[in-house]
C-alpha positions as CSV (number, residue, x, y, z in Angstrom):
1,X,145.4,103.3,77.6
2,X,143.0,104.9,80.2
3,X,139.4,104.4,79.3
4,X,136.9,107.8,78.5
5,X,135.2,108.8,82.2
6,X,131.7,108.5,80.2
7,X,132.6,104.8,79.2
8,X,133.6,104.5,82.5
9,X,130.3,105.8,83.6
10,X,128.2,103.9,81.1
11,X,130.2,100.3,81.9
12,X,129.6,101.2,85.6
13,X,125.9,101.7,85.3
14,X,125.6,99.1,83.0
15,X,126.9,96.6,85.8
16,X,124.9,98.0,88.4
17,X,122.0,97.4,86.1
18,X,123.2,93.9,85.6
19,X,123.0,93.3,89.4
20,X,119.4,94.6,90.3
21,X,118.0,92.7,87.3
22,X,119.7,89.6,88.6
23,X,118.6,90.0,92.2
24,X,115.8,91.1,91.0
25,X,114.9,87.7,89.8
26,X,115.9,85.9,92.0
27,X,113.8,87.7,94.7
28,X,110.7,87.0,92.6
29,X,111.4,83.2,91.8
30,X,112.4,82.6,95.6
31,X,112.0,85.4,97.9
32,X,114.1,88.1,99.6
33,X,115.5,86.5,102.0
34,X,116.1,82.8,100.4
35,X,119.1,84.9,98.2
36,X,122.0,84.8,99.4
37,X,124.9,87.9,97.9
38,X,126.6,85.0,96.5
39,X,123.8,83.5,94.4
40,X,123.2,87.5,93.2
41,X,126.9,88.0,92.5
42,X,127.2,84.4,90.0
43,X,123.9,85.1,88.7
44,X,125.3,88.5,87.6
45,X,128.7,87.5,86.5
46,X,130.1,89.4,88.8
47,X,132.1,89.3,91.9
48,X,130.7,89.5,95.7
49,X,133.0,92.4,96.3
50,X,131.2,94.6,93.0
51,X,127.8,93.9,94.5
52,X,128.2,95.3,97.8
53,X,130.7,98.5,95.9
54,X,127.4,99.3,94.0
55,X,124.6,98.0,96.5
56,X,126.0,98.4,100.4
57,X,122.5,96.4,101.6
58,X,121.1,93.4,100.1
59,X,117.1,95.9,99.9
60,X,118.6,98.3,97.6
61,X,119.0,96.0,94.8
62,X,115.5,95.3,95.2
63,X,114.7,99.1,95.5
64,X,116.7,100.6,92.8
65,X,115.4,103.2,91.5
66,X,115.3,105.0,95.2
67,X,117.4,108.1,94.6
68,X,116.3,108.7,90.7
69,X,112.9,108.9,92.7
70,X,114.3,111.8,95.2
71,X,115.8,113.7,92.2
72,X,112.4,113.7,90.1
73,X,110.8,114.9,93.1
74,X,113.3,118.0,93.9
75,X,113.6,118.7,90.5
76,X,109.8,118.9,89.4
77,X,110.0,121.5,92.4
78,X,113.5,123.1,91.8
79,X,112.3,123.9,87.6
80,X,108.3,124.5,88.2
81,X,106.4,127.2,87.2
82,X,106.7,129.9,89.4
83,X,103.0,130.9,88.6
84,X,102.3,127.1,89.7
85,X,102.1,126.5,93.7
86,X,104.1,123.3,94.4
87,X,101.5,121.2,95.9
88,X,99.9,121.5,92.4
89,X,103.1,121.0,90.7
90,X,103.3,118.2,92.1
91,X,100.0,116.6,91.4
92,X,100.6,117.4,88.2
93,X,103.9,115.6,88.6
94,X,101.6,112.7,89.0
95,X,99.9,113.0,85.8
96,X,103.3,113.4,83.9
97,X,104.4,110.1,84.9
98,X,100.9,108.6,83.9
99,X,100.9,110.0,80.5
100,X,104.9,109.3,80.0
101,X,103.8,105.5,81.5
102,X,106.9,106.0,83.9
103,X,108.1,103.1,85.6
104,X,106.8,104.4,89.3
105,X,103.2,104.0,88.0
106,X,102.8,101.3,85.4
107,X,100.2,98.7,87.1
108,X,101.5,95.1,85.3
109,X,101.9,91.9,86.3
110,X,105.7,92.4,86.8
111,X,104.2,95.1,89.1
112,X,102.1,92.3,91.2
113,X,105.7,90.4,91.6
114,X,107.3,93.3,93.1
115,X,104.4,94.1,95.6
116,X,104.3,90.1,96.8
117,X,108.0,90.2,97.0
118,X,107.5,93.3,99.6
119,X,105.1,91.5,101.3
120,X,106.2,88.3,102.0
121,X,109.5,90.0,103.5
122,X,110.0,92.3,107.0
123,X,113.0,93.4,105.3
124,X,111.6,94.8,102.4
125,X,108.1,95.9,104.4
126,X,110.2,97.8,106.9
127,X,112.9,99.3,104.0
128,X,109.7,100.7,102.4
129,X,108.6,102.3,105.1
130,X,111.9,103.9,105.4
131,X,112.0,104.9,102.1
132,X,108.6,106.6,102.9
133,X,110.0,108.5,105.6
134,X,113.5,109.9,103.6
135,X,111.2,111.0,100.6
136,X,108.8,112.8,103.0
137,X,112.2,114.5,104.0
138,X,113.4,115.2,100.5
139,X,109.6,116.9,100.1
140,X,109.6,119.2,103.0
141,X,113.6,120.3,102.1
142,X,112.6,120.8,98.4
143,X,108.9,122.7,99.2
144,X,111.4,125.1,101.5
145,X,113.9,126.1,99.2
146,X,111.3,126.4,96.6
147,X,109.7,129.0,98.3
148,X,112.2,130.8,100.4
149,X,110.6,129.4,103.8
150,X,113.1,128.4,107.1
151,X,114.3,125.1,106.6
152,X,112.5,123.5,110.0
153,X,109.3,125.0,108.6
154,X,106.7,122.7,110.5
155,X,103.9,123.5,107.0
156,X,106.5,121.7,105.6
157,X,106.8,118.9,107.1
158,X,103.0,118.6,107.1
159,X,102.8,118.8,103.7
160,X,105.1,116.0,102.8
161,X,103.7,114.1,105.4
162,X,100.4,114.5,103.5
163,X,101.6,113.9,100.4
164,X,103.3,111.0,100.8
165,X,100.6,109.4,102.6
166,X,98.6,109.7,99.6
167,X,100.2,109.0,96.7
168,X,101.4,105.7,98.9
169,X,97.4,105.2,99.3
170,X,96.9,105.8,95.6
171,X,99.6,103.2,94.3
172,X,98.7,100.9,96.7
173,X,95.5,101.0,95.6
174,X,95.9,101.1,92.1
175,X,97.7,97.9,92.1
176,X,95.6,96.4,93.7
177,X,92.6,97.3,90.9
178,X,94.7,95.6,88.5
179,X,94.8,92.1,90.9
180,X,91.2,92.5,90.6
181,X,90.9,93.6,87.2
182,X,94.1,93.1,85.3
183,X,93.3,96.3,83.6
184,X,96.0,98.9,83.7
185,X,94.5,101.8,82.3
186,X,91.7,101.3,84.8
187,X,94.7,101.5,87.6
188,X,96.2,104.5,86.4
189,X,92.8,105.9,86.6
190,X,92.3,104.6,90.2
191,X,95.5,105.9,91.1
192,X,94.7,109.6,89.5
193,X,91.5,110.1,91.0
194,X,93.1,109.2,94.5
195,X,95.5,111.4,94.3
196,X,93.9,114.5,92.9
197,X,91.2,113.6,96.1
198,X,94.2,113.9,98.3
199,X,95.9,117.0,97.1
200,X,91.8,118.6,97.6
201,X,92.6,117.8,101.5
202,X,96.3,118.9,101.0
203,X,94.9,122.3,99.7
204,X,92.5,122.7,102.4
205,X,95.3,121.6,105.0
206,X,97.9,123.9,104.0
207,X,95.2,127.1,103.2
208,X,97.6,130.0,103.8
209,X,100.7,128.8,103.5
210,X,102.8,129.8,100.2
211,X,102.9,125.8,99.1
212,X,99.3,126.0,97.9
């Protein structure tokens, strides 16, 4: 008896779930690179070969939630308003999350685990900045076909750039009000203000251009 595609899909992200939440711990408790594939793989119930057929590097069980972050940004773009520039689409994308306490801006303590883990690891440090770098990409691909503009369009690329820059600025500095403060409405505000200050300089930046 062959098994429903959904179940299959459900079973499938379930134990790819599994995984990241094992690693996961196991990066907190001991850091990145102390865990070996092995450890992740018994700690999971699972074998070595179904870790690396959902997570081809070791980082990306750590950063999970990578490419669910690409498709919220290129869709918030692909459905907005078309009375709405997308530079202030997406600032408002930021508020969204705030208000729906999305899991890319809730300041907690879990949340002080995850940026020591990143810390105390080059691996991490550097796959971050990577990360950085491909959702800069996604942004300038998604502000182009969202307006009609040449894909190589340098405004575009300028405009992710800028964007990414500061809503990195604003999360890194909204976790770090909660180290100070442990207060995570006072975070979220931090993290607000600093990115409705940026998106004033993205404005000014990008005057002209159909992203503003």
């Amino acid at each position: 008896m062959t098994i429903p595609s959904d179940l299959r899909s459900r079973k499938r992200l379930a134990t790819r779930q599994a995984i990241s939440n094992a690693a996961t711990r196991l990066f907190f408790v001991r850091g990145f690179e102390q865990v070996t594939v092995d450890e992740i793989a018994a700690a999971a119930s699972v074998g070595r070969m179904t870790v690396f057929n959902h997570f081809p590097r070791k980082e990306d069980m750590f950063f999970d939630r990578e490419e669910e972050g690409r498709e919220l940004l290129r869709a918030a773009l692909r459905q907005r308003d078309p009375m709405v520039p997308p530079i202030e689409t997406l600032r408002l994308l930021a508020h969204r999350l705030v208000r729906e306490d999305s899991p890319y801006v809730t300041f907690s303590a879990a949340g002080q685990g995850f940026i020591a883990t990143i810390e105390s690891s080059e691996t991490l440090k550097a796959r971050a900045r990577a990360i950085r770098d491909e959702l800069a990409q996604v942004v300038a691909t998604a502000l182009t076909d969202s307006t009609g503009r040449d894909a190589h369009d340098p405004q575009a690329r300028l405009a992710a750039s800028l964007l990414l820059a500061t809503w990195s600025t604003a999360l890194i500095e909204a976790h770090r009000a909660f180290a100070r403060h442990g207060d995570a409405q006072l975070a979220k505000a931090r993290f607000l203000a600093l990115v409705d200050q940026g998106h004033v300089g993205l404005k000014a930046a990008l005057a002209g251009t159909p992203y503003v």
